[in-house]
C-alpha positions as CSV (number, residue, x, y, z in Angstrom):
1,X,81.5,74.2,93.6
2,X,84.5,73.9,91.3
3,X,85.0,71.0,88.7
4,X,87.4,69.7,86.2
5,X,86.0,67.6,83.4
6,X,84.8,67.2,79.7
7,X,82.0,66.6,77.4
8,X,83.5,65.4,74.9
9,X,86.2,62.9,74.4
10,X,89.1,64.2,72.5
11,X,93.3,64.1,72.7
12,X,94.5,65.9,75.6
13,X,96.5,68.7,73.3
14,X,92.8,69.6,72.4
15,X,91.6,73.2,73.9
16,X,88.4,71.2,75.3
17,X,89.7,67.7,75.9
18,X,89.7,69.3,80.0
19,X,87.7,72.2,81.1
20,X,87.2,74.4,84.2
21,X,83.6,74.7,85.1
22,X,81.1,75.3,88.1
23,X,78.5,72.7,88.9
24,X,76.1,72.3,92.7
25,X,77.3,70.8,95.7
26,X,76.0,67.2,95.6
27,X,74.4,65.8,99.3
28,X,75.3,62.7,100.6
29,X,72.5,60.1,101.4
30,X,72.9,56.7,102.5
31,X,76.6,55.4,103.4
32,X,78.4,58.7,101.3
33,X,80.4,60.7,102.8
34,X,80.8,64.3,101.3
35,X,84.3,65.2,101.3
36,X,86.4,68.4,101.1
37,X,88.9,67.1,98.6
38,X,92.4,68.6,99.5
39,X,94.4,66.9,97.3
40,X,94.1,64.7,93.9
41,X,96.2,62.6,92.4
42,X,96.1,61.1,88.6
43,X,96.4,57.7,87.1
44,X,96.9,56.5,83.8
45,X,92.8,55.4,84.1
46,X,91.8,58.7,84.0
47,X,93.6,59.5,80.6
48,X,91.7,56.0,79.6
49,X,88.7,56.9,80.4
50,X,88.9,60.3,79.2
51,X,89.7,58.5,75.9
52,X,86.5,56.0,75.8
53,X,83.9,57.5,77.9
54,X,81.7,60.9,77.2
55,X,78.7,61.0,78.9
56,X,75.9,61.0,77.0
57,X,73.8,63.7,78.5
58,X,75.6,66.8,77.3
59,X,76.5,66.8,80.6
60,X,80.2,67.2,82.3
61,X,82.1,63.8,83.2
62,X,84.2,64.7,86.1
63,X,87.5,62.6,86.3
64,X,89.4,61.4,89.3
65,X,89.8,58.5,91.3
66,X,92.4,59.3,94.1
67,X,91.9,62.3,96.7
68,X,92.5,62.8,100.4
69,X,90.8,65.9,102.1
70,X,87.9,66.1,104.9
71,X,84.8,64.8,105.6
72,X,82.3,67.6,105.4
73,X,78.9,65.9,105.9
74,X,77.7,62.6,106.0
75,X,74.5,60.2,104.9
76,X,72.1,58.8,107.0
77,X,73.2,55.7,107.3
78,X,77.3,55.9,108.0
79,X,79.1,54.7,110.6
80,X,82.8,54.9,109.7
81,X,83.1,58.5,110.0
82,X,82.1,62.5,111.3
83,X,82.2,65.4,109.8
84,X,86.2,66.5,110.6
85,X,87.8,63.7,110.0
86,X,90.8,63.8,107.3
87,X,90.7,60.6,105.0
88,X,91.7,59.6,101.8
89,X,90.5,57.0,99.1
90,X,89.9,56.0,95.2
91,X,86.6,56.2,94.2
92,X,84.5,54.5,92.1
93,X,84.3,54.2,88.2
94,X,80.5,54.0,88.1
95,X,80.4,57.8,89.6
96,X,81.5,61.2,89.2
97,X,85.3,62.4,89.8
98,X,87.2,63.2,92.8
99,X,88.5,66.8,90.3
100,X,85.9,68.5,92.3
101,X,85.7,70.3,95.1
102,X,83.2,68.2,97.0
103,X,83.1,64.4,96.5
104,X,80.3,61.9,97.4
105,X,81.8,58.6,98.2
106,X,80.7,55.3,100.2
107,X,82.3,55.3,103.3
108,X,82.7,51.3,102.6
109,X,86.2,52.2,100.1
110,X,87.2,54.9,102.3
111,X,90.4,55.1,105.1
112,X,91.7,57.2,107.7
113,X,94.4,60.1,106.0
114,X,98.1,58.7,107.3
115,X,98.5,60.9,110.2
116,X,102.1,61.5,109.3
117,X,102.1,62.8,105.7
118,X,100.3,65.9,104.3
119,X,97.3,65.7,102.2
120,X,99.4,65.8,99.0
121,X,101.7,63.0,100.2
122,X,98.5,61.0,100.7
123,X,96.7,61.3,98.0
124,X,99.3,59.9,96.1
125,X,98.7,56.3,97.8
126,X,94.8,55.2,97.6
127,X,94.3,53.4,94.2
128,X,97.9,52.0,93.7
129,X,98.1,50.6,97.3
130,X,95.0,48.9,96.8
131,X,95.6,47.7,93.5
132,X,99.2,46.4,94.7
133,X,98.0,44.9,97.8
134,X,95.2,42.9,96.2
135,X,97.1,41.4,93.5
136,X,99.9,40.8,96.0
137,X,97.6,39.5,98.7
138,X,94.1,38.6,97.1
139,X,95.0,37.4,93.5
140,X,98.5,36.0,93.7
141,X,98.2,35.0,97.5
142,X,101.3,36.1,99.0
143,X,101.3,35.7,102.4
144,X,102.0,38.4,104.5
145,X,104.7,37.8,107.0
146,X,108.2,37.8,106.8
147,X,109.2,34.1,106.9
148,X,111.3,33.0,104.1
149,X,109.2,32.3,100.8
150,X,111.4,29.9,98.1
151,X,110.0,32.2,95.2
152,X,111.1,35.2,93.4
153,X,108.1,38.1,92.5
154,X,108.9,40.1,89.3
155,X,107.7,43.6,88.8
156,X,107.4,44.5,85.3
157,X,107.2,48.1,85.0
158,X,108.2,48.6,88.7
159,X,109.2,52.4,88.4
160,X,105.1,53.1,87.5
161,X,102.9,54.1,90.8
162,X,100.9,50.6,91.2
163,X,104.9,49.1,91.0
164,X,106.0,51.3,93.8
165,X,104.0,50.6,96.1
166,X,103.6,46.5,95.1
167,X,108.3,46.5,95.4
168,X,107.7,48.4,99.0
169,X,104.8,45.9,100.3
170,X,106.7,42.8,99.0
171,X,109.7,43.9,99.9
172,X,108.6,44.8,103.2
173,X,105.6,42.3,104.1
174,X,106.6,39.4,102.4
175,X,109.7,37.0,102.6
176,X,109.5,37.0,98.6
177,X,112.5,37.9,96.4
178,X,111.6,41.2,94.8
179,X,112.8,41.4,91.1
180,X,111.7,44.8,89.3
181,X,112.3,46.0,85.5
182,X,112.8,49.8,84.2
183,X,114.4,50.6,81.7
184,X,115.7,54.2,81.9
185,X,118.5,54.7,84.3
186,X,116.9,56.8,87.2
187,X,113.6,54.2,87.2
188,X,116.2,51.5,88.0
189,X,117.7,53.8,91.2
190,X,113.8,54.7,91.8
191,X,113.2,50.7,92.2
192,X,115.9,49.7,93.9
193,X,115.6,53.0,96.6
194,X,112.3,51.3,97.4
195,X,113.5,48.0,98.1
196,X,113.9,45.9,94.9
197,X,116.3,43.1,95.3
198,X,117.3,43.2,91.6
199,X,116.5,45.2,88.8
200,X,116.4,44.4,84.9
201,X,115.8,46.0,81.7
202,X,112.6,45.0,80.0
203,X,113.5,46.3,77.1
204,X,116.3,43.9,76.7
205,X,115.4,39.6,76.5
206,X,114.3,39.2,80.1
207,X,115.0,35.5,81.0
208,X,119.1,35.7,80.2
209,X,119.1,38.9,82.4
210,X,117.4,36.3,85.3
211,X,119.0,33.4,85.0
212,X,122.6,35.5,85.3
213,X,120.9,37.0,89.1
214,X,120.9,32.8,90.3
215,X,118.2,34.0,92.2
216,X,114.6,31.4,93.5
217,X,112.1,30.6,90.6
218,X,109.9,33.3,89.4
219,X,106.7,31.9,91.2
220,X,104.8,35.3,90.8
221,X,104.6,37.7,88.4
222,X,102.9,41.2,88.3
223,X,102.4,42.1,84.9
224,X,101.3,46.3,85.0
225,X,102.1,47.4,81.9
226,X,102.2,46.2,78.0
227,X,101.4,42.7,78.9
228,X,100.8,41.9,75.7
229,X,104.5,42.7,74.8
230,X,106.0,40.7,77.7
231,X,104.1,37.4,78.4
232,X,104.5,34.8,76.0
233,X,108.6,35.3,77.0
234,X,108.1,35.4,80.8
235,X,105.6,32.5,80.0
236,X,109.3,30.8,78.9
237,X,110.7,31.1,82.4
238,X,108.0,31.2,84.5
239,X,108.6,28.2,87.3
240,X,105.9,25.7,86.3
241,X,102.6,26.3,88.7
242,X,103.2,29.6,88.9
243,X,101.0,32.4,89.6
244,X,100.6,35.2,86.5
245,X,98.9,38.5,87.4
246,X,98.0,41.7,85.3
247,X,96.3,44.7,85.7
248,X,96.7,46.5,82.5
249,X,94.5,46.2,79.2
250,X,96.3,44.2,76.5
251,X,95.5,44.6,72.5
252,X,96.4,40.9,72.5
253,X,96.8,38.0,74.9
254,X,96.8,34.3,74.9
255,X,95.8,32.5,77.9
256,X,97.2,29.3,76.5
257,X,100.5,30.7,76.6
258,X,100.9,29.3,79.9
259,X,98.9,26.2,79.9
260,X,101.6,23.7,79.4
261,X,103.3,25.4,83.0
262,X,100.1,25.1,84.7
263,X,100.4,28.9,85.5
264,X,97.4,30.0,86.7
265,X,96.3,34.0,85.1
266,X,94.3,36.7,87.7
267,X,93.1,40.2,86.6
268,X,93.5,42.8,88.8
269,X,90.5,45.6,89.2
270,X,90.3,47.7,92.1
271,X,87.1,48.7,91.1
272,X,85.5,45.2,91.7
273,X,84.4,45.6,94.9
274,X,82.6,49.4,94.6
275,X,81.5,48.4,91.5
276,X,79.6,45.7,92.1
277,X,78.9,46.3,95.5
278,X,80.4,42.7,96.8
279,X,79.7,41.7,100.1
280,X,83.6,42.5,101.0
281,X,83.7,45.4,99.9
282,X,84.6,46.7,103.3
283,X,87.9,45.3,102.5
284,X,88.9,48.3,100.8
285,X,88.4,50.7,104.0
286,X,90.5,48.1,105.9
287,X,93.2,48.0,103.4
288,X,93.7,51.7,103.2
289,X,93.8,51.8,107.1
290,X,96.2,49.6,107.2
291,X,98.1,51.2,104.7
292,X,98.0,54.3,106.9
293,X,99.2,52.6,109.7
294,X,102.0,51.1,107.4
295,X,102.9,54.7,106.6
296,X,102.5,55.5,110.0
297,X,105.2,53.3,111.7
298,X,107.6,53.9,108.5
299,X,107.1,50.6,106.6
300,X,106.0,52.4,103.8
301,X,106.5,55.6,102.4
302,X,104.4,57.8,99.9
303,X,105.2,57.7,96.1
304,X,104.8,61.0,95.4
305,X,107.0,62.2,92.8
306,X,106.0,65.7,91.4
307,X,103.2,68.2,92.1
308,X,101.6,70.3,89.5
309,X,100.1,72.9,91.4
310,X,96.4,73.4,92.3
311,X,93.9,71.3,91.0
312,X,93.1,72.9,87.7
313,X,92.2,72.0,83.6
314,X,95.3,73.2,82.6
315,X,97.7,71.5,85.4
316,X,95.6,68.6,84.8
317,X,95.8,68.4,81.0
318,X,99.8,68.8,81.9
319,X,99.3,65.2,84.1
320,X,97.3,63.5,81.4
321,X,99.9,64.3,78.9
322,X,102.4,63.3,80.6
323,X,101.2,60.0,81.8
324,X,100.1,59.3,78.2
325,X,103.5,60.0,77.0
326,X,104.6,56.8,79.7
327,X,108.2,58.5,81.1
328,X,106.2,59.4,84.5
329,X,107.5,57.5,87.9
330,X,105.6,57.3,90.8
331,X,102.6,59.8,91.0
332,X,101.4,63.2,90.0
333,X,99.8,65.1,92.6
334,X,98.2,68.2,92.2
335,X,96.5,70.4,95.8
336,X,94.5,73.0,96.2
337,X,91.8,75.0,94.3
């Protein structure tokens, strides 16, 4: 089958930092599934882990967490799907890519592929919406429903793919106050077109710009991008007892920033529950099913921005770049082989 990946790590302008190759099929045993992967979509993690981590067996390290194709065969021992059915996921971190054209994955962290939107459309959705909906839901416990809730959530970096999906479920699920930042003027219209109350610019002092908006207490706050410039000023108008989540990996960051509020701190990892194989790890297939349905009914929609072509080294190395350069909005997808 055909692959993307690298043996080396090196900067993504490099001629081998992301090569085409060939490598066997791999058979599913257990709970995988084997899936025909459709469609790919990429994430600043990959560029991360491209960075950090080059497998140590002269080997090929296949990248890629999102996809949505077919199910093609199936392990012993699953129960979720059949061979046929369209479905779409994120992977885990402990295992080979989804830039392949077959994927093993446990049918545990997979969902049923929105009816409604094409494979492109959909794999655009699996990592962010789980990562959004379990620090919405799971870390910062925001309850689902609409009834009114006396707190404002703010977004930092709300243009980015985890932030549009986290402003359309909080906008949408929740009866919180949805407060995003961008900077440049088209991520503002991109946040506020999915459903952001407010927008601010983060590059700009943040609690004059939310104290002129008169709007509830910032209760929760979703941190996804450069924490580590950001916190010890939203740690200034945080309401006290407030809820402080993050996702991103910050060079520096001081806990006791917030101690004197009594804000509790959660990490966000999607890859909690594959990786260490937790007994709810089932959650993840729920999730994404409900997602679907979300999408489904029209609650949600995809956050696919562009598509750069057929799933390729040199399209790919195109993403990368581009996501490294941090001026991307919603999500890169690229389709076909």
């Amino acid at each position: 089958m055909k692959a993307v990946g690298y043996q080396k790590s090196l900067p993504i302008e490099a001629v081998d930092s992301l090569v085409d190759f060939e490598i066997a099929k791999p058979e599913p045993k257990g709970r995988d599934i084997r899936v025909a992967v459709k469609a790919i979509s990429a994430n600043p993690v990959d560029y991360k882990v491209r960075k950090r981590a080059a497998p140590t067996d002269g080997g090929y390290k296949i990248l890629g967490f999102d996809a949505a194709g077919v199910v093609d065969a199936v392990g012993p021992e699953v129960s979720l799907f059949k061979p046929g059915d369209e479905v779409f996921y994120a992977g885990s971190i402990l295992r080979q890519g989804t830039n392949s054209e077959f994927h093993l994955v446990d049918e545990r962290i997979v969902g049923n592929k929105p009816a409604s939107l094409s494979f492109a459309q959909a794999a655009a959705l699996p990592l962010t919406s789980i990562t959004a909906w379990e620090l919405l839901f799971d870390r910062l416990g925001a309850v689902p429903g609409k009834s009114l809730d006396p707190r404002t959530l703010l977004i930092t970096g709300g243009a980015g793919g985890v932030g549009s999906i986290l402003i359309q479920l909080a906008r949408r699920l929740t009866g919180l106050t949805v407060v995003a930042t961008a900077t440049r003027p088209e991520s503002q219209k991109w946040c506020r077109d999915l459903g952001a109350h407010a927008v601010i610019d983060h590059s700009q002092p943040m609690k004059e710009q939310i104290e002129k908006l008169k709007l509830p207490p910032v209760g929760l706050v979703a941190s996804l991008t450069f924490t580590d410039q950001h916190y010890k000023s939203i740690a200034d108008f945080i309401a006290p007892q407030g809820k402080f989540g993050l996702i991103d990996d910050p060079p520096e960051f001081n806990v006791a920033a917030f101690k004197g509020k009594a804000v509790s701190v959660h990490w966000e990892s999607m890859f909690t529950r594959s990786s260490f194989q937790t007994p709810d790890m089932i959650a993840q297939h729920h999730l994404l099913n409900d997602v679907a349905d979300l999408i489904d009914k029209g609650v949600l929609r995809t956050t696919l921005d562009q598509t750069f072509g057929t799933i390729n080294a040199a399209n790919l190395k195109r993403a990368h770049a581009l996501l490294e350069s941090g001026k991307s909005r919603g999500k890169i997808v690229l389709e076909g082989w």
